[in-house]
C-alpha positions as CSV (number, residue, x, y, z in Angstrom):
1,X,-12.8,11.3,15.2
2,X,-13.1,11.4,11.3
3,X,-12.6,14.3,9.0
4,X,-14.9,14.9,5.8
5,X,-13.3,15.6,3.0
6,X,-15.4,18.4,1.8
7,X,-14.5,20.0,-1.4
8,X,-10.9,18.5,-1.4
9,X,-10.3,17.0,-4.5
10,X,-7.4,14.6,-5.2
11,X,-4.1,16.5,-7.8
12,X,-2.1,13.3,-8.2
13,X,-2.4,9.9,-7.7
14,X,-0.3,7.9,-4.9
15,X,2.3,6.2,-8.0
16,X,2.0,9.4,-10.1
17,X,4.5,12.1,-9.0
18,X,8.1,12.3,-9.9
19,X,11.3,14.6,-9.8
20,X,9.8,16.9,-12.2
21,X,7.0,17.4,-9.8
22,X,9.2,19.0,-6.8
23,X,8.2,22.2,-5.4
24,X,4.0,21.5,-6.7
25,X,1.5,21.3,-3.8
26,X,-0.5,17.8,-3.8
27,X,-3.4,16.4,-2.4
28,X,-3.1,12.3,-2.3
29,X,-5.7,10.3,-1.1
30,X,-5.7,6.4,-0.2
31,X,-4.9,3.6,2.3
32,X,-2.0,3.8,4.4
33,X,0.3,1.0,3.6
34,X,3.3,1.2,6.3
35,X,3.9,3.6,9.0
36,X,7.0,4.2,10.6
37,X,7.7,6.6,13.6
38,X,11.6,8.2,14.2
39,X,10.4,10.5,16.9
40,X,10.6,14.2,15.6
41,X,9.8,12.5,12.0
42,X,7.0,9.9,11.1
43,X,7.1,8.2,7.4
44,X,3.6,7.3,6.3
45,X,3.7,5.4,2.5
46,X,0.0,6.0,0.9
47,X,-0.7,3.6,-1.0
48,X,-3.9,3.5,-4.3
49,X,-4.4,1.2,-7.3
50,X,-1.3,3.3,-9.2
51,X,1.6,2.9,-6.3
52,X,2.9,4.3,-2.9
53,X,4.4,7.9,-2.4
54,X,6.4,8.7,0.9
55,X,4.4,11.3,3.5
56,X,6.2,13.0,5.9
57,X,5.1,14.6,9.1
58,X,7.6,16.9,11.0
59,X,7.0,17.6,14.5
60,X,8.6,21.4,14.1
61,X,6.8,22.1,11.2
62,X,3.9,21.3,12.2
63,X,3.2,19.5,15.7
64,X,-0.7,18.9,15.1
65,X,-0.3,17.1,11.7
66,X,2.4,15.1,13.6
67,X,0.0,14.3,16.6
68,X,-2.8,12.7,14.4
69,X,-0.5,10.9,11.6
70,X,0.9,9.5,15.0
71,X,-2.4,7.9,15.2
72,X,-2.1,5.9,12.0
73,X,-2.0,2.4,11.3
74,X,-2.5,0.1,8.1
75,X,-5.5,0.6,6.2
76,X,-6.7,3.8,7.4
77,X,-8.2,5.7,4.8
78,X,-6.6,9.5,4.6
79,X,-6.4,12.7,2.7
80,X,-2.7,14.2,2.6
81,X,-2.0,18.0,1.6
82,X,1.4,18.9,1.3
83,X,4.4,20.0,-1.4
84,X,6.1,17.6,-3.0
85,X,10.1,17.6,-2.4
86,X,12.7,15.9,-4.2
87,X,15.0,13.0,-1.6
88,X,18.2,13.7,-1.6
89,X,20.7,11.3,-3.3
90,X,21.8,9.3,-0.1
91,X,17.7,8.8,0.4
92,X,16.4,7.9,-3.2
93,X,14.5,4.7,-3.0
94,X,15.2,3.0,-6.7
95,X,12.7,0.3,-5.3
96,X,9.2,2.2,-6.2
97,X,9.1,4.8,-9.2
98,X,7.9,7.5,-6.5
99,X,11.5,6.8,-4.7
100,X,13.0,10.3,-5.3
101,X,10.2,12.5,-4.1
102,X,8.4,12.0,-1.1
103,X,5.4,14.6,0.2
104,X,6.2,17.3,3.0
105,X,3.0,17.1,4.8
106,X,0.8,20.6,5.8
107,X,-2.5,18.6,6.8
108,X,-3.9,15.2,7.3
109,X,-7.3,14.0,7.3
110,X,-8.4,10.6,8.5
111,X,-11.1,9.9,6.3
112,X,-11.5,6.1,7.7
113,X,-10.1,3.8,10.2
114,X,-9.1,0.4,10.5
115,X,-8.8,-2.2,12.7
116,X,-6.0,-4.9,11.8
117,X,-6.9,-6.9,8.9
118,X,-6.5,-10.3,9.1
119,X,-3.4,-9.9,6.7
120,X,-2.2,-7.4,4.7
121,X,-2.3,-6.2,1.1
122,X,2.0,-6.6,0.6
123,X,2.6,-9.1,2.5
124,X,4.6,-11.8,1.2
125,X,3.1,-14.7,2.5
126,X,-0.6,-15.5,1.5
127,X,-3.0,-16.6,3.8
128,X,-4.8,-20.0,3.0
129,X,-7.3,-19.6,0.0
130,X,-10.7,-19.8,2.2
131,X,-9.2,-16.8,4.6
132,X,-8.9,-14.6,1.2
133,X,-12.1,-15.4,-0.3
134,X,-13.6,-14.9,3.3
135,X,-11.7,-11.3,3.2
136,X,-12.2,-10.8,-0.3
137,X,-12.1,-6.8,-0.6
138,X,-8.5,-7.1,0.9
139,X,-7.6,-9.7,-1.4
140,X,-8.7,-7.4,-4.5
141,X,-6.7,-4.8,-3.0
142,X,-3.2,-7.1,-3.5
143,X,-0.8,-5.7,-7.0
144,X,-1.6,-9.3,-8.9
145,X,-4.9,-9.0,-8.6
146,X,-5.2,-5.0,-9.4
147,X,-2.8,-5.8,-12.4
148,X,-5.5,-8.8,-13.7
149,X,-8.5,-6.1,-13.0
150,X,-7.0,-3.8,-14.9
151,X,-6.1,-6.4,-18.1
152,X,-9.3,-7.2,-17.5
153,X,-10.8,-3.9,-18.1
154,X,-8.8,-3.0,-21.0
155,X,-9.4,-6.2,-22.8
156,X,-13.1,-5.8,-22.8
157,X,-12.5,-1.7,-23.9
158,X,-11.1,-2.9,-26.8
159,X,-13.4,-5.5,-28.0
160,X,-16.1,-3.0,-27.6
161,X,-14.3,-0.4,-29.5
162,X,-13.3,-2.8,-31.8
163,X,-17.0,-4.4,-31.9
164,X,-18.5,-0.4,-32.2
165,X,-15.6,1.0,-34.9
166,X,-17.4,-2.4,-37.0
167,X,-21.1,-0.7,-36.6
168,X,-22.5,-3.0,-33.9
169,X,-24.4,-2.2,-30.8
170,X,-24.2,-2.8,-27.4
171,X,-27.5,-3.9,-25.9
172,X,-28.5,-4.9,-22.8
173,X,-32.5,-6.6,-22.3
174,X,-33.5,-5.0,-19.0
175,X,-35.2,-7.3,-17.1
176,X,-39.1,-5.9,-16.9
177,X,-40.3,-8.8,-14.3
178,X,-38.6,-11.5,-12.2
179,X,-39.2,-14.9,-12.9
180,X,-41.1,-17.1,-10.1
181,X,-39.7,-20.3,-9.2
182,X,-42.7,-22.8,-9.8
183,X,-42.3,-25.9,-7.2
């Protein structure tokens, strides 16, 4: 069953929060990008278009956020309220720029699920080009394409602040009819 997300509004984004952060209550949203259950502890990495932070559900703290991240599985769509908490040296990960905090988990909703995806986001190897064109909105979803999306983006913000700043207009001719194809 899938939770609304009401009024819960999103404090920091997945590749946002650092040491300095430790101790602040978050709320991270996105796609779950690796799930990995220890028993007592389960490791969920979120994942959005800025990076991955580490989740973690503890079955003392709190056995019914443990239960339903226990249903988890690439893809799925959550919400994640908990306090973010500085790793330990012996745990930093110096392989994402999230690695030294990771998110104590207080509640979990599922605001989507998944069912497997022909392949995944990270991995390595790429499927043949007509399978990623086929599955497109995964493809987009992959870091080389975010990164071209976003120099995308900013390349046409400047040339239109640059175009404005010079006193021109941006104009777009709405279309007041279509056009019928005469055979």
């Amino acid at each position: 069953m899938l939770d609304f997300l009401g009024d819960l509004q999103r404090t920091h984004r997945c590749g946002a929060l650092r040491a300095s952060d430790s101790g602040q209550p978050a709320v991270l949203m996105g796609w779950v990008n690796r799930r990995r259950d220890l028993g007592n502890l389960i490791f969920v990495d979120v994942r959005d278009r800025t990076g991955v932070t580490q989740v973690v559900f503890n079955k003392e703290r709190d056995p019914a956020a443990h239960e339903k991240a226990s249903q988890l599985r690439n893809e799925f769509v959550v919400a994640v309220i908990g306090k973010v908490k500085q790793r330990t040296a012996d745990t930093i990960n110096k392989n994402i720029p999230t690695g030294e905090v990771e998110v104590i988990a207080e509640e979990l909703r599922i605001l989507n699920e998944s069912k497997q995806p022909p392949f995944l986001p990270g991995d390595a190897v790429l499927p043949n080009e007509e399978m990623r064109l086929k599955y497109r909105y995964i493809d987009l979803r992959r870091d080389a394409l975010q990164h071209n999306i976003e120099l995308r983006h900013k390349v046409a913000i400047a040339i239109r602040s640059y175009l404005s700043g010079q006193g021109f207009f941006e104009i777009e001719t709405p279309f007041m009819t279509r056009s019928k194809l005469l055979l």
